[in-house]
N, C-alpha and C positions, 0 to 999 in steps of 0.2 A: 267547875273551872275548865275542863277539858274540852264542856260543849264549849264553851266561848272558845278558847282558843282556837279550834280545830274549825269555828265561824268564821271567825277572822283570817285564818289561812285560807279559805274559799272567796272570800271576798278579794283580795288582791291577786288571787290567782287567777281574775277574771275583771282584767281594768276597762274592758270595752266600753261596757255601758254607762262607767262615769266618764269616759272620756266624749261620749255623747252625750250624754244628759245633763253631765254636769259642766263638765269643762265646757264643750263648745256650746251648748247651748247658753252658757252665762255668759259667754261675749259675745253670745248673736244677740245677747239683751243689751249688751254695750252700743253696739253697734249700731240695733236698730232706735234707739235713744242719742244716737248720738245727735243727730240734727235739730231736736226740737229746742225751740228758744227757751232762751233762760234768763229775761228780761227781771231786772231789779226791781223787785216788792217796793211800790209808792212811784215810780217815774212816771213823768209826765210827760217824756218826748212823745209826739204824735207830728206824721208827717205823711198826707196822702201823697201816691203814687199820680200823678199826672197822668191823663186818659192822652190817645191820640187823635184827633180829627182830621179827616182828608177834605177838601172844599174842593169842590167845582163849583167857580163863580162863570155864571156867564150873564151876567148882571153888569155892564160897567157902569158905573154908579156911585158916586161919593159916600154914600150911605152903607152900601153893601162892604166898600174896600176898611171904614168905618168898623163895622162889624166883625172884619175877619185880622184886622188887627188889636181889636178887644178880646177875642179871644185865644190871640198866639201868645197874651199876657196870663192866662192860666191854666193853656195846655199847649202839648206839641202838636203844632198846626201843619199841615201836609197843602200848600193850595197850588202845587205845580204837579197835581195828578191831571192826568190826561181825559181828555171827554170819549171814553172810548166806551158802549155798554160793556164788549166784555173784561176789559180792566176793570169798568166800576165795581161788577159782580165779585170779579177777583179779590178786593178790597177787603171785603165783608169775609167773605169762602175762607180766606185765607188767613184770616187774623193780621192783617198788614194794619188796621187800623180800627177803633174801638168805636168809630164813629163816622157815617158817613152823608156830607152835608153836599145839595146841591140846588144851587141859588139857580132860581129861574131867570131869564131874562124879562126886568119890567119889575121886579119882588122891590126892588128900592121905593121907585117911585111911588106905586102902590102903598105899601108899607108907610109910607110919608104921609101919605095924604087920607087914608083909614085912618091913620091912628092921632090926625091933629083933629080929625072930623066923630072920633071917640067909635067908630065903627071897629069890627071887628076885624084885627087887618088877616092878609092873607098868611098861609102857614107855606113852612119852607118844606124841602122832602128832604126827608134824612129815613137812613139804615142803620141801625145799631146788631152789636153782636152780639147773641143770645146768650153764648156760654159763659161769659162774666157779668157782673153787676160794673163793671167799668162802661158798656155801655151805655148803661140808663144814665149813668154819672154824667158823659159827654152828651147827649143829646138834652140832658136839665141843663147842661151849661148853657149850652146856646140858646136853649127856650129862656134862661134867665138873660142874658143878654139881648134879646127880644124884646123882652118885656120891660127890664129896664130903658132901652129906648123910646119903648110906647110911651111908656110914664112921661118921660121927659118930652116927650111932643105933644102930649099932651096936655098937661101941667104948663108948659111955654109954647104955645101954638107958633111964635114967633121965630121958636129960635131955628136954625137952619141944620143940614142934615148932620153937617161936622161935630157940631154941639150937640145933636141927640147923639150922636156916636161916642163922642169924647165925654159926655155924660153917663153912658151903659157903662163904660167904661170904670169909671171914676168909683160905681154904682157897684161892680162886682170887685173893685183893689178894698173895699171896705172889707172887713173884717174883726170878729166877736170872739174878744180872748176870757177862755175859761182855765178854769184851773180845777184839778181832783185829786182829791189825795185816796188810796184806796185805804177802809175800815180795816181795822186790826184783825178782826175774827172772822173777814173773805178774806187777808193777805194769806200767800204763802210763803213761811220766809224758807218752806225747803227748794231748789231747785223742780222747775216740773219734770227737766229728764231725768234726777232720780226720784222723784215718786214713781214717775213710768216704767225704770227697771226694776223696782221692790213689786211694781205690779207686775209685770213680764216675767219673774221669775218664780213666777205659784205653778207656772207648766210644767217647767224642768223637775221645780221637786216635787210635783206628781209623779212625774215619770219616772227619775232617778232611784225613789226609793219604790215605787211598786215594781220596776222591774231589776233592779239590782237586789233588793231583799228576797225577790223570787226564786234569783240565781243563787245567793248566797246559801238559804236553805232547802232549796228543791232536792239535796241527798239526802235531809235530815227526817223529809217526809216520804222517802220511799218505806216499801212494806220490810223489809229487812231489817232497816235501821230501828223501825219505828217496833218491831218486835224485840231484838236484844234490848232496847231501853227499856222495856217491860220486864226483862231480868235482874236490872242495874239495879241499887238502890238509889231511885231516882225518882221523886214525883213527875205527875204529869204537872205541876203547877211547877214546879222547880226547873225542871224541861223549859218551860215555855220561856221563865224571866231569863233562865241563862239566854235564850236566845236573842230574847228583847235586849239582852245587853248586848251584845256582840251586834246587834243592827243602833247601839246609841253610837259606835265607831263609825260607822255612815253617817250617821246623824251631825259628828262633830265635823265630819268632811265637807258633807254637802252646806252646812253652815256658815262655818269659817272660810270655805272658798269665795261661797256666793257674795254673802255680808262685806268680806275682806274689797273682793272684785269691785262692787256698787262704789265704796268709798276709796279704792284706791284710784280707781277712771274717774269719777268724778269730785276728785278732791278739787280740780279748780273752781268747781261751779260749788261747793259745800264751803268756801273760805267765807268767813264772816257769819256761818250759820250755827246757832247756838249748838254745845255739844250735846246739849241734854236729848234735843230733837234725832239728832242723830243716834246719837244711844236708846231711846226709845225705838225707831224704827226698827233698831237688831234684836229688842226687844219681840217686836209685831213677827219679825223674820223668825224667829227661834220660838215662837207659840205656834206658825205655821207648820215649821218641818217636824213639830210636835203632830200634827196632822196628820203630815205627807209621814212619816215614818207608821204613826198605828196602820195608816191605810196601807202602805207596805207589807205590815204584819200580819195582817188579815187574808192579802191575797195570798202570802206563800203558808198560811195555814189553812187554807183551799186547797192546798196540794196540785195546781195550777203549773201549766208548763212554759216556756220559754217564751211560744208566739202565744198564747193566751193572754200571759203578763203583760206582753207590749202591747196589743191590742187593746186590753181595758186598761193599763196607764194611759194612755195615748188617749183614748176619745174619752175616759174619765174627766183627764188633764183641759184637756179642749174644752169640754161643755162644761166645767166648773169657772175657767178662765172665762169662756164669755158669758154665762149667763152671771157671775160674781162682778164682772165690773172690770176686769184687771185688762181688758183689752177694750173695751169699746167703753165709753159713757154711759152708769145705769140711767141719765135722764134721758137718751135716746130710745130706750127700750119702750114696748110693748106695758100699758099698766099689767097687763098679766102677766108676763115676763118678769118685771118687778117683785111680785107677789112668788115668784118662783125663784128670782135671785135670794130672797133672804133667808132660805133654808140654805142656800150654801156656806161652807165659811170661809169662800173667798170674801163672801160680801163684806162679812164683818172682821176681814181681813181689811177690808178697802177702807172701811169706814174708820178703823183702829188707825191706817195713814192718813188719813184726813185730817183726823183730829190733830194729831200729834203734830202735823205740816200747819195748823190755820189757830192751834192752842195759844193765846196771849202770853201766855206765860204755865210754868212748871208748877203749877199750884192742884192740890187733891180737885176742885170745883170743876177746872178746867179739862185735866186729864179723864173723869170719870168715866164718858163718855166712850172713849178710847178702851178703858178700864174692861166694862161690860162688854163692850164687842169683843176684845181678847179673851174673857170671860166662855162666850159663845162659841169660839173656835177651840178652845180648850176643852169642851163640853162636846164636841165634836169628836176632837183626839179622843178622849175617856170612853164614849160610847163604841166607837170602832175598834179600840185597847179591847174591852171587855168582851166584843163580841169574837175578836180574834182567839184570848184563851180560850171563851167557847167553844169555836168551834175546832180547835185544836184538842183539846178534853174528848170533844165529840168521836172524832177522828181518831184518836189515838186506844178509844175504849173499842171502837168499834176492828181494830187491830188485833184485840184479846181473841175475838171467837176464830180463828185460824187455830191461833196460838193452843188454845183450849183443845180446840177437836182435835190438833196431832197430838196432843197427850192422851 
């Protein structure tokens, strides 16, 4: 009982590293979650952005004016840009406009008379912007209203330009209404910005407990200390769990902070989400810090010093976050990357939120899946647990031969 307690007074005697790792870094999880949408599981709103189009008509022409009033009907039309080359250039350069169209002199009548004669009429010159897909949007507009007027002079060799115009017209205000509802078991009914902070915060308690548990017991692994215990009546197994318990007091910290934090920032976005789902995720959250705490264990039974700790927390933290999933998409990955994400147990940290976020319902069938992956990172905790009294046994026998020879 004296190690725990005399654990636990090192621990608060040195708030640095949670106020890093845990405190600020849990609301750099808030924070950096704060933007991402959090659109209603099944809605159907869908509403594209309007492209821009600038026109230089130097065309005067019934047909052409035709044209460029067809398509002020389903984007922002710009036709009082100047004929200047270096304005035109500026256009495009500058992102002033997503599209840029310039009617030759003579394109009308031309245009007319190709395309009632079924030939192939001539083509306009247009610029589009490379760094968006808004672009290609704007310049299919207008190739569709092209063609819809072809049609139409076609089809009526008779009819006149106004009528192929007011026909392209007519031809693109058509539109095909769909409806979708999204499947139960792709829906999420959890927010996606808190999936993304339950995922964002696998780094912090990496960090938190391998360098805070370092601190905590890095006097308990000096040669001094570690000798008088060899006097105490004190196992080295009994050593170690006292220890391990005086870091479950981190454990209930780093826990109750982080879990607390997620659902209190975003309680607006969790209203109407089942509680189960959400008790499961603290569920995933507290098999985790099962993790991050043995890993903790292990390195300050390394007997590991201050920048060492932070060091391998820190790019531990990092390469388990990305190659696990919890930052980036594992479908973006590398197949071989993949095949290296599943030995983490971030991964089947990731996959334990999925399910839990996309489960139909609170049934054994449905959670199982969830089940096993927690399973897996539990299995992770246990193996790094075991190797930590290891190598604390290890270390602590190996403190006897001093001990022995000044006798």
């Amino acid at each position: 009982m004296s190690v725990f307690k005399t654990a636990c007074r090192v621990l608060f005697r040195h708030p640095v590293y949670l106020i890093i790792y845990v405190l600020y870094l849990g609301l750099m999880g808030i924070f950096v979650t704060a933007n991402i949408e959090t659109d209603e599981v099944g809605s159907t709103a869908f509403s594209a952005e309007p492209v821009t189009i600038a026109i230089v008509n130097r065309d005067d022409n019934a047909f052409t004016d035709g044209l460029v009033n067809a398509l002020q009907e389903r984007a922002d039309v710009a036709n009082d840009v100047a004929d200047d080359r270096q304005q035109l250039q500026d256009i495009i350069a500058k992102g002033a406009a997503d599209c840029l169209v310039i009617i030759p002199n003579g394109f009308g009548a031309s245009f007319v008379e190709a395309a009632r004669a079924g030939d192939a009429p001539p083509e306009i010159e247009t610029a589009v912007a490379t760094d968006t897909v808004d672009g290609l949007r704007a310049e299919s507009l207008v190739n569709t209203a092209l063609t819809c007027a072809a049609l139409e002079l076609r089809l009526d060799p008779d009819a006149s330009v106004e009528e192929a115009a007011a026909a392209a017209r007519a031809s693109m205000e058509r539109t095909v209404k769909a409806h979708y509802t999204a499947r139960a078991e792709e829906a999420s009914p959890l927010p996606p910005n808190y999936l993304t902070y339950c995922g964002w915060i696998v780094y912090p308690i990496i960090c938190a407990f391998g360098v805070v548990i370092v601190m905590m017991l890095r006097d308990f692994n000096s040669g001094d200390v570690r000798r008088r215990n060899l006097t105490a009546p004190l196992s080295s197994l009994r050593l170690s769990l006292s220890l391990a318990a005086a870091c479950a007091v981190l454990f209930g910290i780093v826990f109750l902070w982080l879990f607390g934090l997620g659902v209190v920032a975003r309680a607006g976005s969790l209203v109407g989400v089942d509680a189960w789902r959400i008790a499961l995720c603290g569920v995933a959250l507290l098999t985790f810090c099962l993790f991050g705490l043995a890993f903790g264990f292990l390195l300050s039974q390394c007997g590991i010093g201050e920048l060492m700790a932070n060091a391998l927390a820190n790019i531990i933290g990092l390469m388990l976050s990305f190659l696990g999933g919890a930052w980036i998409d594992i479908t973006l990955m590398a197949p071989g990357l993949k095949t290296i994400a599943m030995f983490t147990p971030v991964y089947w940290y990731e996959e334990a939120l999925q399910t839990f976020a996309t489960a139909p319902d609170a049934t054994a069938s449905a959670l199982a899946p969830a089940c096993g992956a927690l399973g897996v990172v539990l299995l992770f905790a246990l193996v790094i647990f075991v190797a930590a009294l290891l190598v604390g046994r290890i270390r602590l026998s190996q403190s006897k031969l001093p001990a022995y020879q000044a006798g």
